[in-house]
N, C-alpha and C positions, 0 to 999 in steps of 0.2 A: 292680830293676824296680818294686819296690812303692812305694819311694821316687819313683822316676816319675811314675808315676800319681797318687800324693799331690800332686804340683806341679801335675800338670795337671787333676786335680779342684778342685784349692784355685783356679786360672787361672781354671775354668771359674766356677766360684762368686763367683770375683770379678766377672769380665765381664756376669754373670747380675745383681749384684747394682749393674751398673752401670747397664744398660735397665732395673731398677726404680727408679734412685734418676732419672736423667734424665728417666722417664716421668713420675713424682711433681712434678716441680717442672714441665715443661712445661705438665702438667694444673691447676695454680694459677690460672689464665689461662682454663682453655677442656675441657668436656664429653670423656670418652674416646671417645668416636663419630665427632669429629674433628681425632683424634689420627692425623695419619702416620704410618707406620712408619719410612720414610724419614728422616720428622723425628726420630723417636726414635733412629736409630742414627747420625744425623748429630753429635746432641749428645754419643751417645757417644764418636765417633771411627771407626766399623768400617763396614765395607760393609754393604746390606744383607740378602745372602745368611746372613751371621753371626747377624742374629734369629732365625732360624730355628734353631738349635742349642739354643735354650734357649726360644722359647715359637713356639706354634703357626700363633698370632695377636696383633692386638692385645687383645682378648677375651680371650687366655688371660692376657698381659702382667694386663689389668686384674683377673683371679682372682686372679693371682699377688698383684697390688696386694691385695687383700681383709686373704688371708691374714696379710700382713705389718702391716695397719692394725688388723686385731681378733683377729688368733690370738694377738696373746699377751696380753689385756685380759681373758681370764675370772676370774684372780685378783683383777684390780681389781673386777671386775664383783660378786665375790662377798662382798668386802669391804665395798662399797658400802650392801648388807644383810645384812651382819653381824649376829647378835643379841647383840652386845655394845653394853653402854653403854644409858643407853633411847633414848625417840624421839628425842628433840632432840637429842643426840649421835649417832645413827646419820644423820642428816639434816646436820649440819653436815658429820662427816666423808665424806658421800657428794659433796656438792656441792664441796667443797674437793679432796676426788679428780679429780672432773671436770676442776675448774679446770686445776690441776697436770698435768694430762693434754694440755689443749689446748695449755698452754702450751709444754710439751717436743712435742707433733708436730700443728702446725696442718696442718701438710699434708698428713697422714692423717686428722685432722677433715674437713678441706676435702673432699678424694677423698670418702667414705663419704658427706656431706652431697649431695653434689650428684650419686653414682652409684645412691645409694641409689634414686630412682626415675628413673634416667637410661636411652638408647636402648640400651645392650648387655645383654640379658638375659640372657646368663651371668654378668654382672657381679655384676644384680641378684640374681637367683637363690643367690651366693654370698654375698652380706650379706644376703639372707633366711636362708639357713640356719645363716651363726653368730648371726644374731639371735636365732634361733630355741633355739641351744643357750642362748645367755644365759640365755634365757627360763626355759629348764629349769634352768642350774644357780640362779638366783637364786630357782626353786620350791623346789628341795632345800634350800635354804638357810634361805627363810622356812618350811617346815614344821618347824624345828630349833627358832623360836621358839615357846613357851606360849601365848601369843595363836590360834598357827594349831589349837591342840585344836579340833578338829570341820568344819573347813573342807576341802571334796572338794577331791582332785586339780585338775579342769579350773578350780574357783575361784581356789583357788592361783596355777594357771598363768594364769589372765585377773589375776590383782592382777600375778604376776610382768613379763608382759607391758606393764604399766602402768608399771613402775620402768622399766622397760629403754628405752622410748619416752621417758619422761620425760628421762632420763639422754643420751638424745639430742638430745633438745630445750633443755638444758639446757647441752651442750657446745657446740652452733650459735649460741648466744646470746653464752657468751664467745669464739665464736671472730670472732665480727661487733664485738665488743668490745675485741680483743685489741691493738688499734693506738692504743685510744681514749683519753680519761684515766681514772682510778682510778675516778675516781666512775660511768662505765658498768661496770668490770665491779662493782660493791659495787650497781647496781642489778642486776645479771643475778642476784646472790647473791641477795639479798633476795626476787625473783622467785621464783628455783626454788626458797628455803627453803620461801617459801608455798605453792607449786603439790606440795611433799614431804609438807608439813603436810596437807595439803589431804587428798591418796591417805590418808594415817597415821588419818586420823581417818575419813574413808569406810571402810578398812580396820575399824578397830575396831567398828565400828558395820553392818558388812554384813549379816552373821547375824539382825542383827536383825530 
């Protein structure tokens, strides 16, 4: 029996994992607001009473998207500012993360770019709030470095807040890049090194 059940969890998690992957590439093209559902299960192959087994909506479908595009990026996220190495190493490897990031899933860049303030606000409301953990673990992180002696909590959290938007703005740019020649993305580099530098040195110099 239990063995059963394992085939058909394992079925159900496939089939689940087939309305996220169809939705993803449909949405390359065009806004989740109008996105079919019809269209989504068409691509998958199943009727569409069967979406309903696994999400509630399209709206849930596109939480579910969230999840899978930034639930597992908190370790990059933390890496990013790291206080290892000093500025200009923590700056190089933060932007080169990025990159290597867009490049293994533009179409989870793509989604989060354009949901991020798009018409489903369940949507939005759930890359508000893993933004918002970002936010926080990348405060925990910069209070680890010697530099943050003296600087309050909510400051912390407005610098944190500044990486994390940066780090978005920054993947948008190679992913606008990603088709291009070499030389736009080494200008996207170049760009966000500055716009890093830029925060690094406002940073040092706030307190004052």
């Amino acid at each position: 029996m239990s063995h059963t059940l394992g085939i058909r969890q394992a079925q159900k998690q496939k089939t689940r994992q087939a309305f996220l992957d169809a939705a993803l590439a449909l949405l390359e093209d065009q806004s989740l607001s109008s996105l079919g559902l019809r269209e989504v299960t068409r691509a998958v192959g199943v009727a569409p009473t069967a979406f309903y087994r696994h999400f509630r909506s399209t709206a849930d479908l596109g939480v579910a998207l969230v999840e899978e595009a930034l639930g597992s990026l908190h370790p990059m996220v933390r890496t990013t500012v790291s206080t290892a190495g000093d500025s200009e190493e923590r700056i190089t490897r933060a932007v080169e993360l990025i990159a290597r990031h867009v490049d293994a899933y533009p179409a989870h860049v793509r989604f989060i770019a354009r949901e991020r303030h798009g018409g489903v606000q369940p949507v939005r409301e759930a890359i508000r709030a893993q933004l918002a953990r970002f936010a926080e673990e990348v405060r925990d992180e910069l209070a680890k470095d010697p530099e943050a002696e003296g600087w309050s909590a909510d400051d912390l959290l407005m610098l944190a807040h500044l990486y994390v938007d940066q780090m978005l703005i920054t993947a948008s740019l190679f992913l606008e890049a990603l088709d291009g020649p070499e030389e736009d993305r080494e200008r996207v580099r170049q760009v966000a090194t500055r716009q890093m530098r830029l925060i690094s040195i406002g940073r040092r110099h706030w307190r004052e």
